[in-house]
C-alpha positions in Angstrom: 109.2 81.4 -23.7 109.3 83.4 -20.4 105.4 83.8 -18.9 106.8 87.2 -17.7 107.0 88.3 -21.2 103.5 87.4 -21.9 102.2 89.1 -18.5 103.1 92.7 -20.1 100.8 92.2 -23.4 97.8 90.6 -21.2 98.2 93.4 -18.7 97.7 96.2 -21.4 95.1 94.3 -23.8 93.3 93.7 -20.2 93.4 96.8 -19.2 92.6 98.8 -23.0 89.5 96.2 -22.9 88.5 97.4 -19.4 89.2 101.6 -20.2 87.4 101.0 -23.4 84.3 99.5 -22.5 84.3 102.1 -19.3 84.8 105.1 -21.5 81.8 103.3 -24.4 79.6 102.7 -21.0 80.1 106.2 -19.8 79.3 107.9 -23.1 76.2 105.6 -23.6 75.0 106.6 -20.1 75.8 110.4 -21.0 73.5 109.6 -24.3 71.0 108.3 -22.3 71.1 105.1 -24.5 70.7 106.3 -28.0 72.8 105.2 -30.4 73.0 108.4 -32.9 75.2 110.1 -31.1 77.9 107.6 -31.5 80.1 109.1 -34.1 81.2 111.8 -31.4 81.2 109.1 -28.9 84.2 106.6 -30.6 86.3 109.5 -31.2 85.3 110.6 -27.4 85.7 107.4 -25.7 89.1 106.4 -28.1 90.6 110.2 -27.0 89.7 109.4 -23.1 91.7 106.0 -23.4 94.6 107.6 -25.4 94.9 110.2 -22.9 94.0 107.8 -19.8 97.0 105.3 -20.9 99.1 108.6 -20.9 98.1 109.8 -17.3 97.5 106.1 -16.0 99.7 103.5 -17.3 98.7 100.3 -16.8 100.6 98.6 -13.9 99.9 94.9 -12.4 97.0 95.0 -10.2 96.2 93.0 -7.0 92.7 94.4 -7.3 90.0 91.5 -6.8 86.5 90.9 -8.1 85.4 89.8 -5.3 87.2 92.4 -2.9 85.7 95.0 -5.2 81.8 93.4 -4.8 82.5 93.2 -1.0 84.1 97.3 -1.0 80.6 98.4 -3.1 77.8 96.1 -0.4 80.3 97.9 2.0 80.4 101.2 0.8 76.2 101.2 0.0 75.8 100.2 3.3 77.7 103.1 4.9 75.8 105.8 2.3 72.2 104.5 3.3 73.3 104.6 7.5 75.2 107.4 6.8 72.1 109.2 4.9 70.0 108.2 7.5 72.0 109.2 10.5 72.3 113.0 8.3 68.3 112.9 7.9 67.6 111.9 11.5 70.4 115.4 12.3 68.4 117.7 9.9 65.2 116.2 11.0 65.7 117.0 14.4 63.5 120.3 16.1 66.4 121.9 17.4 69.5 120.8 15.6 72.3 120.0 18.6 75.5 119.6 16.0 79.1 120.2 16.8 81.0 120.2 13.0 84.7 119.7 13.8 87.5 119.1 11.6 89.7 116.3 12.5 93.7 115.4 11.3 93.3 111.3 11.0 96.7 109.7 10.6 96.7 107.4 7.8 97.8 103.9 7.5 97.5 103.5 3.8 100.4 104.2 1.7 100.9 107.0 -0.2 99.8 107.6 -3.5 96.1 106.4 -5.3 94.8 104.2 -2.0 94.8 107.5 0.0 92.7 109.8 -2.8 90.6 107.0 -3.2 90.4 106.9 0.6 89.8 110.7 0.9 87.3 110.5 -2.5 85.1 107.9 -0.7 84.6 109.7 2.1 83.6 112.8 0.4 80.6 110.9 -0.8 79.9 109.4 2.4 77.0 111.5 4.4 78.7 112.9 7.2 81.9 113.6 6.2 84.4 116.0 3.9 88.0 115.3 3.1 89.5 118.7 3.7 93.0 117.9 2.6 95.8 115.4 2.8 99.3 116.5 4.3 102.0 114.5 6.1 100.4 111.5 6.3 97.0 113.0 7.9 93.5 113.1 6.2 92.0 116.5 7.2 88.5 115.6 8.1 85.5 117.7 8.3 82.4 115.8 9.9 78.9 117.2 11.3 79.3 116.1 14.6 82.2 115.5 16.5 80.4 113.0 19.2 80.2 110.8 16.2 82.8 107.9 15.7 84.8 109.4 12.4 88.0 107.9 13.2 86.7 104.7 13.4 84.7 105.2 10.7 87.5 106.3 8.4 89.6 103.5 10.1 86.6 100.8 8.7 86.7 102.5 5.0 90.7 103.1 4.9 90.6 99.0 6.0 88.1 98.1 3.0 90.1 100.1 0.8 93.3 97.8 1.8 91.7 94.9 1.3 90.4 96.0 -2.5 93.9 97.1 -3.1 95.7 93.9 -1.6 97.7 96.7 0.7 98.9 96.4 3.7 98.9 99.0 6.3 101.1 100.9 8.1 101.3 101.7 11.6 99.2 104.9 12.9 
């Protein structure tokens, strides 16, 4: 028999265990561990996979363990020095910031890599994505002597790397 074939049914039983054990995680988290609310819980956590397969179907993935454990030392790396570099802003006696809102062009394609691109850096210190449109990420940031660009440059390049995209010219 064709392995194709078989690469459909693996995909979906891979991806129902994967949405199911997320959706049973979230809902023990959201019950703080106990286990007497789990009769709402199955029927919550078998309605979010229902309705995730309907608004998400599965679809082969390039995504890799370990490009996803090198995007999260990454990405908790850029919250702490971003945090920091916020406190040492707030911190400061007299405040000397200059918030600007920048259009970045983006090199990701279109589609889920640039909301997870403009999701990221909304919970990045610093920064708010404002908006996508014709290929730019409207970004507002505290300070506009800081180094955004390349700083959404080094996250839009992680991102690429966790997706097994390439990128497009700027």
């Amino acid at each position: 028999m064709n392995s194709a074939l078989h690469a459909v049914p693996i995909q979906l039983a891979k991806s129902l265990l994967l949405r199911a054990g997320l959706f049973a995680t979230l809902w023990w988290m959201l019950a703080e561990g106990s286990f007497l609310a789990w009769g709402v819980g199955l029927a919550s956590s078998v309605l979010a996979l229902v309705v995730s397969l309907i608004l998400l179907p599965p679809a082969p993935s390039r995504l890799s363990l370990l490009g996803a454990a090198s995007f999260l030392g990454f990405f908790l790396l850029q919250s702490f020095d971003g945090g920091v570099q916020v406190a040492r802003m707030a911190l400061r006696p007299r405040p000397d910031l200059r918030p600007v809102v920048l259009d970045i062009p983006l090199r990701l394609p279109e589609g889920g890599a640039r909301l997870f691109l403009a999701a990221t850096l909304n919970l990045l210190p610093g920064t708010l994505s404002a908006g996508l449109e014709d290929g730019n990420l409207r970004v507002h940031v505290l300070d506009q002597r800081s180094p955004a660009e390349a700083e959404v440059r080094a996250v839009e390049t992680r991102i690429a790397r966790l997706l097994g995209l390439s990128l497009e010219a700027a």
